[in-house]
N, C-alpha and C positions, 0 to 999 in steps of 0.2 A: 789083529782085529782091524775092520775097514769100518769105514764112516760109512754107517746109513744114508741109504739114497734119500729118505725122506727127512733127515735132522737137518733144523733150520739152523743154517750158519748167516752170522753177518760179519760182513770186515765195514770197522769204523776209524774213520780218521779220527786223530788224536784231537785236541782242543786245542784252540792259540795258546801260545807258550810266550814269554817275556824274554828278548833275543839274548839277555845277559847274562839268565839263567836256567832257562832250559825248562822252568816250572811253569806248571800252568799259571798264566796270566786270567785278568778277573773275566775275561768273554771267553776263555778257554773253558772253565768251569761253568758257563753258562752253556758253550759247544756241549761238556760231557752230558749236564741234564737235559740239552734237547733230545742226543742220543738216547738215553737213559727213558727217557719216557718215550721214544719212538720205540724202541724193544720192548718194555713192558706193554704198549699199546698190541703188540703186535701177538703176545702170548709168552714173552720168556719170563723165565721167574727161577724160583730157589734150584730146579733141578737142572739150571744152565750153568755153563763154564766160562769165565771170561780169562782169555788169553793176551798177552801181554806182549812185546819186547820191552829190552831192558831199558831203553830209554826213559827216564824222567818223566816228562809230559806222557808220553804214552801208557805209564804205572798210573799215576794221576787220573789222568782219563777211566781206565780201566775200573779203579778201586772205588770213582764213582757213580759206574754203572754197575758195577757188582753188588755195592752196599744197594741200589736200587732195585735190582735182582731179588738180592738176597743169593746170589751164585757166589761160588768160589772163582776164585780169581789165582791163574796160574802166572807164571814167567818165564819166558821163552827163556832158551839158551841164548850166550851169544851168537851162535849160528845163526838164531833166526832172527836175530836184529841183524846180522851182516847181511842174510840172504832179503829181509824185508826193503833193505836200501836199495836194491836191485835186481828185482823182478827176471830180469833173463839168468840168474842164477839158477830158476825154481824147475828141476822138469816136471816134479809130481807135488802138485802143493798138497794135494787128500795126503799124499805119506806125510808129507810134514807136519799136517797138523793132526795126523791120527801119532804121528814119532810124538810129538810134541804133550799131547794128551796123556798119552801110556805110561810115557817114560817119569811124567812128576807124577801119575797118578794110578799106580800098576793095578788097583782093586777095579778100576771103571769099568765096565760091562757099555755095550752100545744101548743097553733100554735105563741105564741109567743117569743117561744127559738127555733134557727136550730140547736142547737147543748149545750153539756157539758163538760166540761174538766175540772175533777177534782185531784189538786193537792194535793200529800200527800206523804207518808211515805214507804220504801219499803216492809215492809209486806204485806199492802194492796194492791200497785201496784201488787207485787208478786202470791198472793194470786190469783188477779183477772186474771192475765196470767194465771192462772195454769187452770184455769175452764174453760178462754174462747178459750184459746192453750193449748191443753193436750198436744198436739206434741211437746214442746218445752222441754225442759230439766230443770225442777224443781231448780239444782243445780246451773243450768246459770241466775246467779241472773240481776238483769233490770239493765240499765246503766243509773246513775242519765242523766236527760231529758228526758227519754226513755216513749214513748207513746203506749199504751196500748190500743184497743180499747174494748169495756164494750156492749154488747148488752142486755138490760133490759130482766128481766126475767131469765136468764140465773145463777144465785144465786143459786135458789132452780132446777134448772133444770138440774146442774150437780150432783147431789146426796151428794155432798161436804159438809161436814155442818162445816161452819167456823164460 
């Protein structure tokens, strides 16, 4: 199965985290609900997927965009915490996150998600602004919560090889 050209994906930086322990800190939970209501603002809801790596703060983040949802919320392998750490690992990100989708959730049908938002790391976020907004400023890095959107395809179609 491939990712719908039209299913809206977001990749969202995690929330501040507290350097000691890796959980969300109290502006970090503030980060998850700005995201959380910029994607409900936007149309996603129960029949959306929130994907995870396995980090701490990035589970946190997730669990409360999803309870805002009302989506289900997956967890990456640690592949894709390894691979989210560094963006030039990725050639096909659509395979990863359709591998990624399938593989915890093998009954899913493509008309049964309206949407994806996946949480992670700011390389990746980063990474995916730069391909899918060339116009933005490289050096203006994401603001934890900061939602990104991701149109499938768009990987190998910026000439980018991350």
């Amino acid at each position: 199965m491939t990712l719908p050209e039209n299913l809206p994906i977001f990749f969202v930086l995690y929330g501040r985290d507290s350097a000691n322990t890796f959980a969300l800190a109290a502006e970090g939970t503030l980060d998850a609900r700005r995201a959380r209501d910029e994607l409900v603002a936007m149309g996603l809801g129960e029949r959306s997927v929130v994907l995870a790596s396995t980090d701490l703060r990035t589970q946190e983040t997730a669990q409360i965009i999803g309870a805002g949802l009302r989506a289900q919320v997956l967890t990456g392998d640690d592949r894709f915490a390894w691979i989210s750490d560094d963006p030039s690992r990725i050639r096909n990100l659509d395979g990863l996150l359709e591998e990624e989708l399938w593989r915890q959730y093998p009954p899913l049908r493509a008309d049964d998600v309206s949407g994806l938002t996946v949480v992670t790391g700011a390389r990746l976020v980063g990474a995916v602004r730069e391909i899918t907004h060339p116009d933005t400023d490289p050096f203006d890095p994401v603001p934890h919560g900061g939602v990104v959107p991701y149109k499938p395809g768009t990987w190998f179609a910026s000439g980018i090889r991350y």
